[in-house]
C-alpha positions in Angstrom: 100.6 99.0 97.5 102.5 100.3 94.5 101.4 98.1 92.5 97.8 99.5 93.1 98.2 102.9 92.6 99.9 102.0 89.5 96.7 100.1 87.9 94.9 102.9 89.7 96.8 105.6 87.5 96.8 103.5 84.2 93.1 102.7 84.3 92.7 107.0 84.5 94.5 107.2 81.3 92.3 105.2 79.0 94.6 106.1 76.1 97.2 103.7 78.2 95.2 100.8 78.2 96.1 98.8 75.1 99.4 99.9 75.5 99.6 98.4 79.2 98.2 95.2 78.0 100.8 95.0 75.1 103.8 95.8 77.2 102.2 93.1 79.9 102.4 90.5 77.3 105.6 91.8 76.0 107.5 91.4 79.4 105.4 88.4 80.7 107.7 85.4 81.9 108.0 82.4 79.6 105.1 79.9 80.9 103.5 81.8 83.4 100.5 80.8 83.0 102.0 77.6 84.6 102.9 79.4 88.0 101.4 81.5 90.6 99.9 83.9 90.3 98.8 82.8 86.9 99.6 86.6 85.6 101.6 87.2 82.9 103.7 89.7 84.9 107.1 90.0 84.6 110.2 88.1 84.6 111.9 88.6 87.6 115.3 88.5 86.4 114.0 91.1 83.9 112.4 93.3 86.8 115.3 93.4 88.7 117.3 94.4 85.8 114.4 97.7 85.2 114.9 98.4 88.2 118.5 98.7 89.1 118.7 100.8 85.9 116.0 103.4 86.4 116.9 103.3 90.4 120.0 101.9 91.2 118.4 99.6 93.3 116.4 96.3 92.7 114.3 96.6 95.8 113.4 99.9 94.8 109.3 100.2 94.4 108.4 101.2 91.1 107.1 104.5 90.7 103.8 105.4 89.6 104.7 108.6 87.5 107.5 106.4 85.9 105.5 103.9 84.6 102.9 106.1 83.4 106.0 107.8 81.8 107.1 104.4 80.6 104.1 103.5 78.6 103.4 106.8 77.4 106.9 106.3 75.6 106.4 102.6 74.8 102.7 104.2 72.7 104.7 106.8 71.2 107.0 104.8 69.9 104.8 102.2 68.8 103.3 104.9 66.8 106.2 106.3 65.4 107.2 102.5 64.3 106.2 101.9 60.6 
């Protein structure tokens, strides 16, 4: 259910989009387009790591103002990167 509201609150920021998509390649797992679910989503060794440093916890749902935080940093500094 996170995970919806979180596409739900990127799609709303169209200025987000191309960031999103770059960060989704970015943090994809090596070959996933050999597993399910055939998504370059994360790594899960690399999620778990995200998310015991934002929350302390790796079970910790992601939330959706933090990710919209998170790209809105990751464009910024893209931008500010010569």
């Amino acid at each position: 259910m996170a995970w919806f509201r979180i596409i739900v609150a990127v799609a709303c920021r169209p200025r987000l989009w191309a960031t999103a998509v770059r960060q989704m390649w970015r943090t994809a797992a090596p070959g996933w387009y050999r597993r399910a679910p055939f998504l370059p989503v994360p790594a899960g060794e690399y999620l778990r790591f995200r998310l015991v440093t934002q929350y302390g916890d790796a079970h910790h749902r992601p939330e959706v103002a933090d990710v919209v935080n998170y790209l809105a940093w990751c464009r910024q500094w893209n931008s500010d990167t010569p």
